[in-house]
N, C-alpha and C positions, 0 to 999 in steps of 0.2 A: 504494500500500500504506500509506503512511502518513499519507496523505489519508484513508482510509477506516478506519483505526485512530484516530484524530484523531477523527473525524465518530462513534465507537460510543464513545468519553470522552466526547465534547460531548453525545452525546443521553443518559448517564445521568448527567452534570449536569444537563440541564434537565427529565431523566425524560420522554422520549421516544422515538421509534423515529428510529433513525440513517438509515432511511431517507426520512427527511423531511426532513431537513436538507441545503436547498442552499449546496454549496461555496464560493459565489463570496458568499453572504449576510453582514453583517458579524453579528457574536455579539451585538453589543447589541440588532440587531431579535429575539433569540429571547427580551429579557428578562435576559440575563447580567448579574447584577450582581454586587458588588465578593467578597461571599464564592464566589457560586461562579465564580468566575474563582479564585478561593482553591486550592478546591477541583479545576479543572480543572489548575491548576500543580501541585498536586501528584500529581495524574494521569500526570499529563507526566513526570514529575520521577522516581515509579515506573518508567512501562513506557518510557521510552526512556533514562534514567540520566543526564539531562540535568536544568538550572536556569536556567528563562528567568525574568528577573525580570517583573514585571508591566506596568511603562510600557514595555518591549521587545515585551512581546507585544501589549500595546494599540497602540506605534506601528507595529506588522507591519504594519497594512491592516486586520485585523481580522475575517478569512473566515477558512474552515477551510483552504483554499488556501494563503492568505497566510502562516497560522500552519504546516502541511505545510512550506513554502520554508523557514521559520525555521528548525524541528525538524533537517533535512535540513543546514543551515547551520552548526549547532552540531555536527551531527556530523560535517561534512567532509566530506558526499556532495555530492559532484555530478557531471553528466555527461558522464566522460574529459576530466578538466582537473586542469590543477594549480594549487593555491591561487593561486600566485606567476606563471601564468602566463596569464590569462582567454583566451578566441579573439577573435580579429577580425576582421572582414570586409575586402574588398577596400582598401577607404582608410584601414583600420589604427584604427578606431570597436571598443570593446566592443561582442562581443555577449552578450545577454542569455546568460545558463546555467541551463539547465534541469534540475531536478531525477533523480534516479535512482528509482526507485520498487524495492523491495527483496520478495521474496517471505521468508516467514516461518523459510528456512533460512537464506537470506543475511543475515537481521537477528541472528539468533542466531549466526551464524560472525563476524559483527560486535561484536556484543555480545563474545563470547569474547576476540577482540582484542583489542578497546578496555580490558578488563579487565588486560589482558598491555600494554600497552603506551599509551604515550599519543600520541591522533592531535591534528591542527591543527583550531581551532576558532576561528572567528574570534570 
């Protein structure tokens, strides 16, 4: 969900169709340059009430993927973990953590929240 809310900001910065844009692509091969990266943070910064500075978004990896994990990072989501306590596999190794993907109610009952109260962000 957030992937693909990401990916319809990204194609009306570079005024395209969202459906053209692969996920895993970094933003510089579509041509992003420094304003509309400008312009896409403040996108961001609207519809998810978040502020990623620009060398954090540039050091993300660089995909709409990569930038999704970010987005999802600032707000605390991830999947049935707690901040302070990651999972591990059998010999006690992080494992990766995978994102939550939120439907358009759940983002809004979030929203509501987040408004009422302050969550953990790293």
């Amino acid at each position: 969900m957030v992937a693909g809310t990401l990916a319809r900001l990204m194609a009306d910065v570079l005024h395209m169709d969202h459906q053209d844009l692969d996920h895993d692509r970094r933003l510089d091969e579509y041509g992003l340059d420094s304003l509309m990266l400008a312009e896409l943070l403040h996108s961001l910064r609207k519809r998810f009430d978040i502020g990623i500075p620009p060398l954090e978004l540039l050091r993300s990896g660089g995909t709409i993927t990569d930038v999704s994990h970010l987005v999802l990072l600032r707000l605390g989501i991830t999947a049935g973990t707690e901040p302070s306590s990651p999972p591990s596999d059998a010999r006690g190794r992080r494992k990766a953590v995978q994102p939550v993907l939120l439907d358009e109610q759940s983002w809004r009952r979030l929203r509501r929240e987040r408004s009422s109260a302050t969550l953990w962000c790293p």
